[in-house]
N, C-alpha and C positions, 0 to 999 in steps of 0.2 A: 455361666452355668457350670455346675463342679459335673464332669464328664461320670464319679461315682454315683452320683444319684442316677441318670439315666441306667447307669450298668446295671444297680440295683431294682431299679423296677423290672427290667426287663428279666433279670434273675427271678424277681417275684414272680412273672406271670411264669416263666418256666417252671419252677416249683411250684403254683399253683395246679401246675398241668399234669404235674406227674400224679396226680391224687392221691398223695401220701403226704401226709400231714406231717409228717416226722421232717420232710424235704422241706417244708412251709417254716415249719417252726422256728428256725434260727432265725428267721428274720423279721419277726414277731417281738414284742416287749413280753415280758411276762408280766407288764399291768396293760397291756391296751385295752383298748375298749374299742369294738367295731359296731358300726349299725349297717343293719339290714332292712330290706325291705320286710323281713319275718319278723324280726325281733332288736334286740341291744344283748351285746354280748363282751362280759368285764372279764379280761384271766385266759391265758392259753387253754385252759381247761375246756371253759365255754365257746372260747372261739376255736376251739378243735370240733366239738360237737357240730357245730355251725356249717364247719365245713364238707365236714365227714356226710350229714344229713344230706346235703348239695348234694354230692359225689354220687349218693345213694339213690336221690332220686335221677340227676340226668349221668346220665351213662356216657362217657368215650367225650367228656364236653372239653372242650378246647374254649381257653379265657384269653381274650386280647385286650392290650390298654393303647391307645392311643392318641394325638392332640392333646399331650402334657402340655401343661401351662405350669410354670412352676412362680407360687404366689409369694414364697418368703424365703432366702436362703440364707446361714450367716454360718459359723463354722460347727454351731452344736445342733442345728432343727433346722428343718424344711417342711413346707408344705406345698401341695400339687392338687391341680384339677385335670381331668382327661376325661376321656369319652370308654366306655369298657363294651366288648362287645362278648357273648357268649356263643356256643351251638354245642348241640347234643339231642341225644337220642331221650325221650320221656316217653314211657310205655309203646318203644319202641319205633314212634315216631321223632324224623327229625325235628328242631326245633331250635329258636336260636331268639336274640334280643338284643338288647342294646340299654345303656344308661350311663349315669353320671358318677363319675366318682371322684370322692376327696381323699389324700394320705396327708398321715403328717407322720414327718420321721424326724428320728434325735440321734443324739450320737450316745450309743451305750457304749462304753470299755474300746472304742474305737474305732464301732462300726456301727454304720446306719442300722434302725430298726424301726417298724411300723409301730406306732403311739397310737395311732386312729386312722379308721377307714370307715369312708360311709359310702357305700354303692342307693343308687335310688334311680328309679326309669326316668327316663326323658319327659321333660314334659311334655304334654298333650297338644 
């Protein structure tokens, strides 16, 4: 297991947490394509919105990834399965969950970037 891809996730979830999208962005494609449980979202554009709208609705949320699984590595593309955990304030009250998530990362210009992410709840 290449010890950057770990570094890199863990950077993601930190940049996810500073809720500034701008801290996000670099380690984004500018073609990805994420899915949500809301929607599909093609283009940093879109997946700025996506997030920004998050941010908006839970308040102070703290994102956690854990129990990677990492399913394909070779020197240009990775993909990963984990467990992602949230918690934040929604109108005030706390609130928090849990679900599955898939990354698949490539190598741009010589550095990993997110190609695709698909978050989805636990099954039932």
């Amino acid at each position: 297991m290449d010890a950057s891809l770990e570094t890199f996730l863990m950077e993601y979830a930190r940049c996810t947490n500073t809720h500034q999208f701008d801290a996000v962005a670099p380690l984004i494609a500018e073609d990805a394509v994420y899915w949500f449980s809301d929607g599909s979202y093609r283009g940093l554009s879109s997946i700025r919105l996506a997030f920004e709208r998050t941010w908006s609705i839970i308040h102070d949320e703290h994102y956690a990834i854990e129990d990677v699984e990492w399913l394909t590595v070779d020197t240009s593309s990775a993909a990963c399965i984990y467990t992602f955990h949230w918690r934040g304030r929604i109108d005030g009250m706390l609130r928090e969950g849990s679900g599955r998530g898939t990354t698949v990362l490539r190598q741009i210009d010589e550095r990993w970037q997110v190609v695709h992410e698909h978050l989805s709840q636990l099954p039932a």
